[in-house]
N, C-alpha and C positions, 0 to 999 in steps of 0.2 A: 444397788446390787443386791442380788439374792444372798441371806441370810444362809449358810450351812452349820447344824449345830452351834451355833454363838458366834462363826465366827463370820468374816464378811469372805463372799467367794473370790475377790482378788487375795486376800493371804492363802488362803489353800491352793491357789493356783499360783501365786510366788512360792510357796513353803515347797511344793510337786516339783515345781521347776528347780529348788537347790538341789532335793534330792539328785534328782535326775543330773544334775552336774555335778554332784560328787562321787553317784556311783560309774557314771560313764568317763569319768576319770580314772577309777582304780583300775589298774595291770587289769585282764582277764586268767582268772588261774582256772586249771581244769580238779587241782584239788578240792578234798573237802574232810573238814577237820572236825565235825561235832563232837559234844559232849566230855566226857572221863579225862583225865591224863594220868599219866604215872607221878606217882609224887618226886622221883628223883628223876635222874640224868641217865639213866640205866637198869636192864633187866636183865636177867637170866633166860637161856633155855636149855633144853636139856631133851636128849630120850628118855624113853620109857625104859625100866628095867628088867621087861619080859621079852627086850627084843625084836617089838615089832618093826622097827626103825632098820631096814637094810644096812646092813654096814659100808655098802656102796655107796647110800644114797645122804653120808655124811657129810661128806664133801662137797655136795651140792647145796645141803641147808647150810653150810657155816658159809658158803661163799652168798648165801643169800642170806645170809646176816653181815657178811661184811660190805654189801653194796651198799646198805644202811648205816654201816660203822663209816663209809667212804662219803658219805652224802653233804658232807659240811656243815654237821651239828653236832651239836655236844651229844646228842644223847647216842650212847652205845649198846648194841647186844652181847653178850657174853656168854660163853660156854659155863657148863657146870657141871660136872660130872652127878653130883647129888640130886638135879633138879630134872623131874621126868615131867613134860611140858608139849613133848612132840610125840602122836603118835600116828599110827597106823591100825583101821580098823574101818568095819562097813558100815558104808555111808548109803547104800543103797546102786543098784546099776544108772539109776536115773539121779542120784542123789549129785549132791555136789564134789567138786574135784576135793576141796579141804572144807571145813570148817575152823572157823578160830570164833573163841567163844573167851570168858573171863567174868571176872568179879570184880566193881566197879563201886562199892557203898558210899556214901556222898561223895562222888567225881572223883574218887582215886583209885585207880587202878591196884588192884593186890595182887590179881594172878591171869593169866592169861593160857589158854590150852588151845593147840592147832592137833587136827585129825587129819591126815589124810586119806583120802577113800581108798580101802583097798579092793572095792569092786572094779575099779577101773586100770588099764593096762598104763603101768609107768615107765618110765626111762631115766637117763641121767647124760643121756646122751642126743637127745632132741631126735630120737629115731622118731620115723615117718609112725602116723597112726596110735602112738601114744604120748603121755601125758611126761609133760620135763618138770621132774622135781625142783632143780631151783628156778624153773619159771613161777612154778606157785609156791614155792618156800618164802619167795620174794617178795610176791605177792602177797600173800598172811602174812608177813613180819611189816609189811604196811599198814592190816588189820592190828598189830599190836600198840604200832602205834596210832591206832584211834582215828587211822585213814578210811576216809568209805570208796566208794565202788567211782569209778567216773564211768559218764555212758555216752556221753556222745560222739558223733561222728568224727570230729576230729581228734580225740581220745584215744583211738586202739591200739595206739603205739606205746603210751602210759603205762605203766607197770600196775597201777590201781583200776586198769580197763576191767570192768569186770566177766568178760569174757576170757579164754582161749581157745587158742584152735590145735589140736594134737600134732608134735613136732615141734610146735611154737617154743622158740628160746630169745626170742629179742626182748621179751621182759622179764630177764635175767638182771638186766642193765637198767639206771633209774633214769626218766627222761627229767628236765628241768623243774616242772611241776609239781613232781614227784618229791624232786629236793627239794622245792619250794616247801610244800607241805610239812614236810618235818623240821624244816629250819623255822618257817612261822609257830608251830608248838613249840616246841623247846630250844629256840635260839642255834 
């Protein structure tokens, strides 16, 4: 047999083949967990205190915090009256629907800030033509926890899809992957 690197090409081609049977074993998730985590079980969010946060559109981000409190994992979001963390402000006509961004110094998370764009027409009520706040409050508080984007085709029902379409409110709701995702970070 041919020689690969030291080794003989039947081991690389037995070693290929475990692989290949233990990843075509594992569940297929459509999540994806890289990098940071929070060091506890729990974080804060909060408005900002100039107001930019609708006072209607409250009620929207805490129930998109509590789909995450509902997910079957320890780890919890919390309100704070002290703690200004959500805001509103422009992101550009073309820019993105939110940003969530944060501070991460050796893989633990310290702070975390979600923008939403105020260039673009919102709702709270999945009207036709604009944007549902707790579709993407829901959304970003998946960014908090250290969830990324899924993109495939059988994805867009996901709540970490990174798409929406205006009107969209069925990822308000967490699909199983979605739980999955945050039950594998923090139990």
């Amino acid at each position: 047999m041919k020689q690969i690197k030291g080794m003989q090409l039947g081991a690389v081609l037995a070693a290929t083949l475990l692989l290949f049977v233990v990843f075509a074993s594992m569940p297929a998730s459509a999540y994806n967990a890289p990098g940071p985590r929070w060091a506890g079980t729990s974080t804060v969010y909060g408005w900002d205190w100039w107001g930019s946060i609708p006072s209607d559109w409250k009620p929207a981000i805490r129930n998109a915090a509590s789909a995450w409190n509902s997910a079957g994992s320890v780890f919890r979001f919390n309100e704070d009256y002290w703690t200004a963390n959500v805001y509103k402000a422009s992101l550009g006509s073309a820019g993105p629907l939110a940003r969530t961004y944060g501070s991460a110094p050796n893989y633990v998370i310290l702070n975390v800030n979600t923008t939403f764009n105020s260039d673009v027409p919102w709702s709270t009520t999945g009207e036709s033509g604009k944007n549902d706040v707790q579709n993407t409050a829901t959304h970003e508080f998946g960014h908090w926890l250290i969830l990324a984007h899924v993109t495939g085709s059988g994805d867009t029902e996901k709540t970490m899809y990174q798409y929406a379409d205006t009107g969209e409110t069925k990822k308000r709701t967490l699909e199983q992957d979605d739980k999955d995702g945050i039950i594998h970070i923090y139990g």
